[in-house]
N, C-alpha and C positions, 0 to 999 in steps of 0.2 A: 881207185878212189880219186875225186877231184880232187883240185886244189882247194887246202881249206882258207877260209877266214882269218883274220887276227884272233887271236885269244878276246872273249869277252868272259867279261867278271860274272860270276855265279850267284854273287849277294850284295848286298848294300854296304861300302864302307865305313862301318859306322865309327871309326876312328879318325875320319877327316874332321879337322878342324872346325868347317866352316858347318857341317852337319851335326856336331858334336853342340856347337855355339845354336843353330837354329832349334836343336830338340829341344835344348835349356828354356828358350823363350816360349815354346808351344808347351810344355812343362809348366813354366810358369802363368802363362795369359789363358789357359784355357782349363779350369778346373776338370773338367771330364778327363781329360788324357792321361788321369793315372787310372782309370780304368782301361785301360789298352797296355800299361808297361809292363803286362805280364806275358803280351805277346811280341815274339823276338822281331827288331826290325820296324815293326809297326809306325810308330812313330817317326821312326830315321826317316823310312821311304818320303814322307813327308817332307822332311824337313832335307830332302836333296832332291825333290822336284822343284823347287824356285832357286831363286838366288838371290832376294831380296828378302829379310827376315818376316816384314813387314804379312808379304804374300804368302808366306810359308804356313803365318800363324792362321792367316787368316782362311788359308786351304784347309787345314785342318777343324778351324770352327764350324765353316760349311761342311765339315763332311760330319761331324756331331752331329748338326742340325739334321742334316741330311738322312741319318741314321734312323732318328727319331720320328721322323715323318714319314718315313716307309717302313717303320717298325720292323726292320729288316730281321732282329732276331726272331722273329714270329711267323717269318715268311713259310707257309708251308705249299709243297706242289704235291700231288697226288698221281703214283706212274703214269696213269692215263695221260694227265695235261705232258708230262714231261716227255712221252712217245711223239706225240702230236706235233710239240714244239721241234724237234729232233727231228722227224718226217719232214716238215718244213721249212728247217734249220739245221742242215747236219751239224752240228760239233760238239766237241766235247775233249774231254783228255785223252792220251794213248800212251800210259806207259813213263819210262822217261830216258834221257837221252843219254852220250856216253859221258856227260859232265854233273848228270843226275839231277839234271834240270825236269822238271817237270814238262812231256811235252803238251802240246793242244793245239788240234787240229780243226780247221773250218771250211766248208766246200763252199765256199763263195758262190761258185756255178750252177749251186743247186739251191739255190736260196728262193722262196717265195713270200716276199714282201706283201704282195694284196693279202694270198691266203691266211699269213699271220696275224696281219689287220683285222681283217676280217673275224679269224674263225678264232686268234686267242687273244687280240688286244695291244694297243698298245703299253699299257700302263702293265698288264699282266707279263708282256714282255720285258720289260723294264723291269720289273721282279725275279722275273729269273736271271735276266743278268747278274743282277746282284747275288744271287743264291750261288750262282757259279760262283763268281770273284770271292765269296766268302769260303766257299769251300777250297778253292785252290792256297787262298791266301792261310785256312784255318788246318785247314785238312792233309792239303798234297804237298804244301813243302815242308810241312813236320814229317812229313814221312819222307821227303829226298832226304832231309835232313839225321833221320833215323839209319837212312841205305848210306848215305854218305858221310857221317861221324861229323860234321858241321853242318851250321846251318845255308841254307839256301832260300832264296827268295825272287829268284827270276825265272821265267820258263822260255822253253822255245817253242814256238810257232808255228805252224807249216797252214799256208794259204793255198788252198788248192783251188786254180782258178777254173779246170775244165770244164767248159760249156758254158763259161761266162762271154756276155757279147755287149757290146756298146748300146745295145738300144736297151739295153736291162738298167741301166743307170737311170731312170727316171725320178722326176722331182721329189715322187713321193716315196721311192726306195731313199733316195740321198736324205730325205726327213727322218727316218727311221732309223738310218744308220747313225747316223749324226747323233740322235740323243740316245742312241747305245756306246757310242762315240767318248761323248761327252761323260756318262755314268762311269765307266771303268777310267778314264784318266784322272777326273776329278775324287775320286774318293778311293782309287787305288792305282796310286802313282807307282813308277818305277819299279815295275815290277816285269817290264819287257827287257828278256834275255836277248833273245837272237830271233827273229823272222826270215824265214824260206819260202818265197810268194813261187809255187811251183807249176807247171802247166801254165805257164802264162802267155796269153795270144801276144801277136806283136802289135795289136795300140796299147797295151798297157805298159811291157817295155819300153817303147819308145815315148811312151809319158815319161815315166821315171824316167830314164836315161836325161831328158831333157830338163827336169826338175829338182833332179837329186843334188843340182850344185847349191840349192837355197837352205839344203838342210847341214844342219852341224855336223861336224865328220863323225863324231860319236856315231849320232844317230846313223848314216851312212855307213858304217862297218857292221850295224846289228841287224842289217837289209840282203837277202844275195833273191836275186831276180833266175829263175831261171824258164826257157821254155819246155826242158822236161823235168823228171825229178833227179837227175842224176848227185844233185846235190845233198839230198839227204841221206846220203852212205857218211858225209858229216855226223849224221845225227845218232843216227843205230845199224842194226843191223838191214840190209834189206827183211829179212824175212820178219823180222818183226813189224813192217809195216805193216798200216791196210796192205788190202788186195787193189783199191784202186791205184796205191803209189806205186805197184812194182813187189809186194810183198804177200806174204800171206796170210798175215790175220785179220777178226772182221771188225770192223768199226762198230763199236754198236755202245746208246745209250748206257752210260755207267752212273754211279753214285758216291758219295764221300764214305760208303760203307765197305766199299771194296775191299778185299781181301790181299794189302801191300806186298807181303809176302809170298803171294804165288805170282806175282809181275814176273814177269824177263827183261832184267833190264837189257839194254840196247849198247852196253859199254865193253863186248867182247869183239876182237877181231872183226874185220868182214872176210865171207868167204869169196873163194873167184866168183866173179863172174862172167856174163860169156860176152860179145861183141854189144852186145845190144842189150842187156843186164836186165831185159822184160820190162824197161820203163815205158809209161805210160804218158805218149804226147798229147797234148789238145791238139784241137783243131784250131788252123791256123785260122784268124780273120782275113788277113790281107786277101784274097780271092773276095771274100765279101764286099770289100770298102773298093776295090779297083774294078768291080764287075755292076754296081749300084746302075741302078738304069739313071739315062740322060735325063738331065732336069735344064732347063732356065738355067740363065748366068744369075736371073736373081736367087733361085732356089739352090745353085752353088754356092753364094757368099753367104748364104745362111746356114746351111750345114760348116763351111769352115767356123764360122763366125761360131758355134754352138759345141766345134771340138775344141775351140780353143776354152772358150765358158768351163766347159767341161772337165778339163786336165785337172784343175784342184782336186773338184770332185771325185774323180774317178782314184786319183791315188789317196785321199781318204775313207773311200769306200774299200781298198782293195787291203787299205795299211791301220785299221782300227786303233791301236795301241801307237802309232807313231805323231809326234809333238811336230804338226806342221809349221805351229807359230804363226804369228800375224801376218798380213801380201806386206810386201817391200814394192818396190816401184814396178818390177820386173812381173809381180802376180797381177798390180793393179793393170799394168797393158798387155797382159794375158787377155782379161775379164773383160776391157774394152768393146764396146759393140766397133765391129770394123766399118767402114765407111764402103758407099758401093762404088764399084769402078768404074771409071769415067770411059767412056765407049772409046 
């Protein structure tokens, strides 16, 4: 087994002071919030995603509002749409991991952005995100929390980038992500355990690599990059994985009706395994990007000029649930248009 991670926290502390102080005020300034104190944590999460009270209350009033307007309790999907969505969008949950975190997995590299567009909508989209988020938040951690005799509230992650490629990052994929982006931060904060971005080519690690000094170390400890999946023998068992990570069970669309009980969870030993433990690598880019047929020196400074544009993008696209925060001076001359070179 790799070397693991720091210990990260499995729930929200809802006995910190300053979270303790924020619930009080969103308690008090937002009459709706005692319809939510029935559910554990609900409100904490809130009230320890900002740090100024001000923003915390006012996170939470949008997300009432927010509630109301998408009439999310009413939200219904019919198998059909939910196959479809799935075919197009793999993920969903798998299980959960040896801290009994609820896990959830997404194949980033099998993503098709037009076909979603196109064939189930944006806004219809945006409704199933929320259906997820509700059921994880309603459904999957009362039940870590049932397996594990306390409550829990954060899940882990596993990105699986295989077959993702740089030209896939398009304007109008980066649109799409972005306001699926924004729906799960905004109205269900801190609820990100640990992420395992696995199969990852190497422009996306060497984005990271190069980026990851801007974000909080928090943030940075609940991040591990790897190009195979060797790192989620962290998480469970091999064999409890898919079949694409290295494992052998099959990923496949589930519901908040699932049956808890006959899970496996992933918190026994791992068994040996052999030199090569059956992980599954992507393919690498770098042959792609060093092999690009000859262009112009001006059609060179515009593919640089376009990767650097692009680095934000691509680590929000690939890190959904992670708080990039505003550019600092360092993103704003990222984002520069470069100047051309003087002959």
């Amino acid at each position: 087994m790799g070397k693991k991670g720091p210990k990260i926290p499995t729930s929200t502390d809802c006995s910190d002071p300053r979270i303790k102080a924020f619930t009080a005020a969103i308690k008090a300034q937002v009459p709706e919030a005692k319809d939510f104190e029935q559910y554990p944590c609900f409100i904490e999460r809130f009230a320890g995603a900002k740090k100024v009270e001000e923003e915390v209350v006012t996170l939470f009033r949008n997300h009432v509002q927010w509630r109301k307007d998408l009439d999310v309790a009413n939200i219904v999907f019919t198998v059909e749409e939910r196959e479809k969505i799935f075919k197009l969008y793999p993920k969903g949950p798998h299980g959960f991991d040896r801290d009994f975190r609820p896990v959830y997995i997404e194949r980033l590299g099998k993503i098709d952005v037009p076909a979603l567009v196109q064939e189930v909508g944006v806004p219809r989209l945006l409704q199933y995100t929320a259906v997820e988020c509700e059921e994880m938040v309603h459904q999957r951690f009362s039940a870590a929390a049932k397996l594990r005799g306390r409550y829990i509230d954060k899940t882990t992650t596993i990105l699986d980038l295989n077959g993702l490629r740089a030209g896939m990052i398009t304007r109008e994929v980066y649109a799409v992500i972005r306001q699926l982006i924004a729906l799960s931060a905004q109205n269900y904060p801190e609820t990100m355990g640990r992420v395992f971005v696995v199969n990852s080519p190497m422009f996306i690690r060497g984005v990271w690599g190069f980026m990851r000094g801007w974000l909080d170390k928090d943030t940075q400890a609940k991040v591990r990059f790897d190009s195979s999946t060797k790192c989620l023998d962290e998480v469970m068992d091999r064999a409890l994985l898919p079949d694409f990570l290295g494992g052998t069970r099959t990923f496949a669309l589930t519901s908040a009706e699932d049956d808890w009980e006959d899970i496996d969870l992933g918190y026994h030993s791992c068994g040996d395994l052999s030199s090569d433990g059956g992980y599954q690598s992507c393919e690498s880019d770098e042959e792609n990007w060093a092999n690009s047929p000859a262009q112009s020196q001006q059609g060179a400074e515009q593919r640089r000029c376009s990767f650097r544009q692009a680095c934000r993008n691509l680590l929000r696209f690939v890190l959904p649930c992670m708080p990039i925060g505003e550019p600092d001076a360092r993103q704003v001359a990222l984002a520069r248009p470069l100047e051309p070179r003087r002959a």
